[in-house]
The first five atom37 places (N, CA, C, CB, O) and aatype in JSON, in Angstrom:
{
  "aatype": [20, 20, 20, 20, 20, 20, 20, 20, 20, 20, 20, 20, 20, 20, 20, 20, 20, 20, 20, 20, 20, 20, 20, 20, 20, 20, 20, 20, 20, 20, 20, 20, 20, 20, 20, 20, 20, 20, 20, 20, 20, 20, 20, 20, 20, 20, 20, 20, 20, 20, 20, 20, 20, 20, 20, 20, 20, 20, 20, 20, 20, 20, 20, 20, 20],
  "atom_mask": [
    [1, 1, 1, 1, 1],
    [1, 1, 1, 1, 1],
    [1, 1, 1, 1, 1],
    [1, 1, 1, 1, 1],
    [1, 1, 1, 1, 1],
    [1, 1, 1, 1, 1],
    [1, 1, 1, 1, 1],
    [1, 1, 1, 1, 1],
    [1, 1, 1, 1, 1],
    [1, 1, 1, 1, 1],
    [1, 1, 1, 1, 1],
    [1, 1, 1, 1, 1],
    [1, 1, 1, 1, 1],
    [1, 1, 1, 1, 1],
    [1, 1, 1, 1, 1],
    [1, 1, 1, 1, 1],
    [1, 1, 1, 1, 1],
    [1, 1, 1, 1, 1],
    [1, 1, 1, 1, 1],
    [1, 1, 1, 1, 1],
    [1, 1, 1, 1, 1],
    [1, 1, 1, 1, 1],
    [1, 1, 1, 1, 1],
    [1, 1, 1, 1, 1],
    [1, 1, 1, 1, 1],
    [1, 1, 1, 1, 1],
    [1, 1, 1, 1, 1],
    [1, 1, 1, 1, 1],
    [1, 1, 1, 1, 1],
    [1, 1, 1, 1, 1],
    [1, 1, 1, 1, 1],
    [1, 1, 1, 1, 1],
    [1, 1, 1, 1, 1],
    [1, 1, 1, 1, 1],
    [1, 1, 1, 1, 1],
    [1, 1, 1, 1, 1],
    [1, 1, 1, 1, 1],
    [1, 1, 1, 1, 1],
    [1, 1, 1, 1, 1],
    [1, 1, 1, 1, 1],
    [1, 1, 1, 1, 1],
    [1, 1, 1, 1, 1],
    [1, 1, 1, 1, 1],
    [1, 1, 1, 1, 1],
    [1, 1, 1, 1, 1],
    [1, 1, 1, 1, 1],
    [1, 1, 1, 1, 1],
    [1, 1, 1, 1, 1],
    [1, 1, 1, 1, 1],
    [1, 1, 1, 1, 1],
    [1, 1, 1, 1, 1],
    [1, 1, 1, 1, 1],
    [1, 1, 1, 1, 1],
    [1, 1, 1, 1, 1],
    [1, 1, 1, 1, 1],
    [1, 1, 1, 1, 1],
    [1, 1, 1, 1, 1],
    [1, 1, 1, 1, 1],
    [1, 1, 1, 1, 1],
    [1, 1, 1, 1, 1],
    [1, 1, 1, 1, 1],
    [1, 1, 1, 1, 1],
    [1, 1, 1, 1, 1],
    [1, 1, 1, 1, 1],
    [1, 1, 1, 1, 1]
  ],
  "atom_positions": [
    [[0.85, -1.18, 0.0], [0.0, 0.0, 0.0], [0.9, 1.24, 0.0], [-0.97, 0.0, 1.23], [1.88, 1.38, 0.72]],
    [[0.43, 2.16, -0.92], [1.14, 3.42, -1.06], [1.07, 4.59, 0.04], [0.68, 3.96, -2.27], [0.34, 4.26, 0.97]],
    [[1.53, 5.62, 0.16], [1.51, 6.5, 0.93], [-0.15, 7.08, 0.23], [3.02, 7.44, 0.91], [-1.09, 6.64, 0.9]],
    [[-0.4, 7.59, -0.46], [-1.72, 8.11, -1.42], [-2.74, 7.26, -1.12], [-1.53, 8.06, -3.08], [-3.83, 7.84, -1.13]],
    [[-2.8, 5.9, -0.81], [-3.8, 5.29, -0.35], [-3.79, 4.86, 1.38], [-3.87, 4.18, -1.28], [-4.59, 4.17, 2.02]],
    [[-2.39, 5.65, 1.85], [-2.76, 5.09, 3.16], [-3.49, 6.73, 3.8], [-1.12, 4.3, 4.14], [-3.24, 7.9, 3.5]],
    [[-4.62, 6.02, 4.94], [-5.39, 7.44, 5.46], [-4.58, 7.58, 6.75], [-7.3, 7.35, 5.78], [-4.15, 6.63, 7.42]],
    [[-4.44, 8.76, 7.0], [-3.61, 9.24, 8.15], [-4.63, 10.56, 8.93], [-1.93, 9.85, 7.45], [-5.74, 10.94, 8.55]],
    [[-3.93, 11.02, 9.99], [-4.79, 11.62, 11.02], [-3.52, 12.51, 11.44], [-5.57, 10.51, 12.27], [-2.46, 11.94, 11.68]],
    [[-3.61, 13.75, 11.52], [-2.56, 14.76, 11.97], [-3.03, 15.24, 13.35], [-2.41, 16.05, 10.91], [-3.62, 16.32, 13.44]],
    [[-2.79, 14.47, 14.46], [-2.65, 14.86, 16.2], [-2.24, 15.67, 16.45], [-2.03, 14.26, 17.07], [-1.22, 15.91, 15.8]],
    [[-2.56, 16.49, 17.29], [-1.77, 17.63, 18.2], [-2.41, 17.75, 19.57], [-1.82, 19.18, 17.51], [-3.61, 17.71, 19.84]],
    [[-1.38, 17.89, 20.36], [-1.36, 18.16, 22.14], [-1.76, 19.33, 21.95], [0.11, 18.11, 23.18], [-1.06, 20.06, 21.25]],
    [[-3.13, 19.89, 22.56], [-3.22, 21.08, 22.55], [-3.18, 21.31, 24.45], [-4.61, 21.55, 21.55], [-3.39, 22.52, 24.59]],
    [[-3.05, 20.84, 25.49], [-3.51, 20.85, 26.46], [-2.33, 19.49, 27.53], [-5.18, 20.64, 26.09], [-1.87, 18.36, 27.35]],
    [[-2.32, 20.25, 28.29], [-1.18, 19.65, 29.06], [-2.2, 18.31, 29.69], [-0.35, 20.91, 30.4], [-3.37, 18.29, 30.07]],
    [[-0.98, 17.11, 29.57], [-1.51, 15.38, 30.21], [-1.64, 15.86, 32.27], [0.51, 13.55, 29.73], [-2.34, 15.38, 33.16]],
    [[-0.65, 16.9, 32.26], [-0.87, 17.07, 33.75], [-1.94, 16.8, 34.79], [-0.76, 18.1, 33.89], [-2.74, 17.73, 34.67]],
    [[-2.36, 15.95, 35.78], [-3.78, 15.89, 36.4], [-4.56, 15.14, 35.88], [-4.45, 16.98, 36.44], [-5.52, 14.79, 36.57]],
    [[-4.4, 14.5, 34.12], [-5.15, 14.0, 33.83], [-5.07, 12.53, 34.24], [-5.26, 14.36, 32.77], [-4.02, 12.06, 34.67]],
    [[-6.31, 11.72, 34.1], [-6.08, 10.49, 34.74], [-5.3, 9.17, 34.06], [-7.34, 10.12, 35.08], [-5.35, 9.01, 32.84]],
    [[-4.63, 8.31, 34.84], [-3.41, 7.72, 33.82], [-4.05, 7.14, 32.67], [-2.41, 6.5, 34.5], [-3.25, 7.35, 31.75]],
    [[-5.35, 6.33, 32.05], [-5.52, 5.89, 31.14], [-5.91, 7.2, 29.77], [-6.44, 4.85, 31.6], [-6.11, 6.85, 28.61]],
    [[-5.95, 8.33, 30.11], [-6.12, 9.21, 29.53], [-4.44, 9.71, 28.72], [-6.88, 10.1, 30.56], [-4.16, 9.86, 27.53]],
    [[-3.61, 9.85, 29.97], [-2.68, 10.31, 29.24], [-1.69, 9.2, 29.0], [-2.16, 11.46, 29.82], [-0.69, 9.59, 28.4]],
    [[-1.7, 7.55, 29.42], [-1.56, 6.64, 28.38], [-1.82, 6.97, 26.92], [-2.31, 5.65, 28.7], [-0.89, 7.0, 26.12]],
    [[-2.92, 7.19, 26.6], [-3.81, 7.04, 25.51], [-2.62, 8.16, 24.67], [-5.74, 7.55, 25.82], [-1.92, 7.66, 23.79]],
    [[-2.48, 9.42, 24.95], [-1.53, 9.88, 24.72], [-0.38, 10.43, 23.86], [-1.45, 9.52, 25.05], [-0.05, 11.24, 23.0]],
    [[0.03, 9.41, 24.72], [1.05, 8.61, 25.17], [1.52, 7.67, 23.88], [0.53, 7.77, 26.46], [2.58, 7.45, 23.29]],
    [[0.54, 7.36, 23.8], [0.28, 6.1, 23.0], [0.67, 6.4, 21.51], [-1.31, 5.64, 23.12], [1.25, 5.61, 20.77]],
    [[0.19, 7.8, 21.16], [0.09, 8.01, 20.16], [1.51, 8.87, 19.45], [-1.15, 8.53, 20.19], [1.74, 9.14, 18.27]],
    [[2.21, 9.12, 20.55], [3.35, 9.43, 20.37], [3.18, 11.09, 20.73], [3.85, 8.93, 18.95], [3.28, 11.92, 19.82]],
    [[2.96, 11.41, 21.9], [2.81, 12.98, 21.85], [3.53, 12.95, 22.92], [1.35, 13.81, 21.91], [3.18, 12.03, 23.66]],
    [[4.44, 13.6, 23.35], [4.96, 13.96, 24.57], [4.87, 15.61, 25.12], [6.37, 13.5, 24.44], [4.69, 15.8, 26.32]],
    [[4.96, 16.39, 24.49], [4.67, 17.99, 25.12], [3.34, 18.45, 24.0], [6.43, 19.33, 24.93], [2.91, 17.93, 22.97]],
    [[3.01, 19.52, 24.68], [2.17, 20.92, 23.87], [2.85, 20.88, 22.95], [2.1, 22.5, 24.45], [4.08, 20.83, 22.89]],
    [[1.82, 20.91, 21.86], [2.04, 21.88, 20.44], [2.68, 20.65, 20.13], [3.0, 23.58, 20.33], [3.73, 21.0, 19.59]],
    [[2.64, 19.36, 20.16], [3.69, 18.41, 19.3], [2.56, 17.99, 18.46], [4.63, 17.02, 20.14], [1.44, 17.94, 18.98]],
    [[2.74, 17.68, 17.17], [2.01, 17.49, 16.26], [2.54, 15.83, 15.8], [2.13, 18.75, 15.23], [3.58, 15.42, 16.32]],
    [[2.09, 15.31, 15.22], [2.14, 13.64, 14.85], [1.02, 13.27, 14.02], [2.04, 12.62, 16.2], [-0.17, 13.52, 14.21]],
    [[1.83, 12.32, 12.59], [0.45, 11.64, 12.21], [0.3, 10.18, 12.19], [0.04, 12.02, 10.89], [1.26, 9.48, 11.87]],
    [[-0.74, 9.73, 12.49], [-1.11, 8.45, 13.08], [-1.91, 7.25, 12.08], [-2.04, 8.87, 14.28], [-3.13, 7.34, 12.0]],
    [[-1.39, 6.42, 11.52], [-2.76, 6.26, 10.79], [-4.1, 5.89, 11.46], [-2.6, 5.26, 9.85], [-4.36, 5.57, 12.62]],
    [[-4.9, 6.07, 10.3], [-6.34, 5.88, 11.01], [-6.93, 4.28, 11.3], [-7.47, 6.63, 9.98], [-7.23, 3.46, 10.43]],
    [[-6.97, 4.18, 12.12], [-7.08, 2.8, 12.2], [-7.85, 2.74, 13.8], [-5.44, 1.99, 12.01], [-7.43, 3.38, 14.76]],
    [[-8.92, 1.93, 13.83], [-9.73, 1.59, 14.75], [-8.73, 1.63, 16.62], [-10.32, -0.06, 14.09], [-9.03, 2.0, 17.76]],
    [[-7.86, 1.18, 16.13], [-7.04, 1.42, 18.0], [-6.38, 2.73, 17.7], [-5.46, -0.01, 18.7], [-5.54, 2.93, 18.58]],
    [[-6.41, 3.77, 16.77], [-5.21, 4.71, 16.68], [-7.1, 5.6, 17.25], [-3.87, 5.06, 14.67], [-7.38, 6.09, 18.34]],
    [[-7.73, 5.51, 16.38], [-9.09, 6.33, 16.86], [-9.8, 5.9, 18.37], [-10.32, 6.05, 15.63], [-10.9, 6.36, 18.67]],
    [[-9.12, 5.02, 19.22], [-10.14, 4.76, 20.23], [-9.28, 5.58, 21.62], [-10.5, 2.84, 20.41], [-9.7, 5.99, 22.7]],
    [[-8.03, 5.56, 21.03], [-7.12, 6.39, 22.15], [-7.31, 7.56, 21.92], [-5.62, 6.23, 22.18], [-7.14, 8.28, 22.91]],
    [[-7.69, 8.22, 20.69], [-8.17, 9.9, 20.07], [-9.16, 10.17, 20.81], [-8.73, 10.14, 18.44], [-9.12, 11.23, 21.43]],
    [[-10.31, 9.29, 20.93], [-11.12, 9.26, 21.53], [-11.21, 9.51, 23.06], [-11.42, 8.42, 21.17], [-11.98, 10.33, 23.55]],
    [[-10.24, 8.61, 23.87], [-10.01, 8.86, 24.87], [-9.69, 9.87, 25.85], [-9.61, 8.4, 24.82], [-9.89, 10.01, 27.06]],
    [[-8.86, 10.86, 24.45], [-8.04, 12.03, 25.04], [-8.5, 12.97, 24.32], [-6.51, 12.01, 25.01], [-7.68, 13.85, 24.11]],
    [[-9.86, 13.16, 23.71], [-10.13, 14.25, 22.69], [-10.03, 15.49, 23.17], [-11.37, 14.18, 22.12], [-9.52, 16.45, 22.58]],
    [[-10.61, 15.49, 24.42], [-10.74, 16.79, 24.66], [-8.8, 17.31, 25.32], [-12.27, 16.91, 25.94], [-8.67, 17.81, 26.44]],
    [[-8.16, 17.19, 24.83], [-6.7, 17.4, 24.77], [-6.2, 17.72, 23.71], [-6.02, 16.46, 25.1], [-5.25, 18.5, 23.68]],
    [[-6.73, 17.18, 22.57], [-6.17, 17.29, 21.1], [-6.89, 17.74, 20.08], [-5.78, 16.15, 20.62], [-8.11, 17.89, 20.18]],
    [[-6.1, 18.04, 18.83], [-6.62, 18.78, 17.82], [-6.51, 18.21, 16.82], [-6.21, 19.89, 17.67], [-5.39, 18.37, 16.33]],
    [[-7.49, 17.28, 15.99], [-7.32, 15.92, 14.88], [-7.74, 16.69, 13.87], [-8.3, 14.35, 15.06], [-8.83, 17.25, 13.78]],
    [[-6.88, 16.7, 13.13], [-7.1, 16.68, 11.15], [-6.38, 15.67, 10.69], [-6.46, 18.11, 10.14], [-5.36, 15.07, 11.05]],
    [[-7.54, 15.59, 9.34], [-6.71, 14.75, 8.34], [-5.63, 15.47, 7.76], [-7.53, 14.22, 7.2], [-5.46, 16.69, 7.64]],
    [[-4.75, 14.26, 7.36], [-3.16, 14.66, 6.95], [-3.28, 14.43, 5.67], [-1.85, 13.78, 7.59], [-3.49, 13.26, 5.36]],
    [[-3.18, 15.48, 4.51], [-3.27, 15.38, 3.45], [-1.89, 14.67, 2.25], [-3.7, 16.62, 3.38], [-2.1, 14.6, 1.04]]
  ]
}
């Protein structure tokens, strides 16, 4: 599979993991974000969206063109 057919998801930490509860900022974590403002793309894929999910209200998801 090509890059053009693979779907991807552009993450960003908008909001500090601080306080939050550990399966939250696992989730994260998970996705490869370690500070604010770090941006990452993930593909889209059913466990990459259930940890997005987890931590939405932390992050800022677009598709990665």
């Amino acid at each position: 599979m090509n890059a053009a057919q693979r779907k991807e998801l552009k993450v960003t930490l908008v909001r500090s993991l601080h306080g939050q509860l550990a399966n939250i900022a696992a989730s994260a974590r998970g996705l490869g974000l370690r500070r604010i403002h770090q941006t990452v793309a993930v593909a889209d894929t059913p466990e990459n969206r259930g940890m997005i999910e987890t931590a939405v209200h932390l992050l800022k998801v677009e598709r990665a063109s």
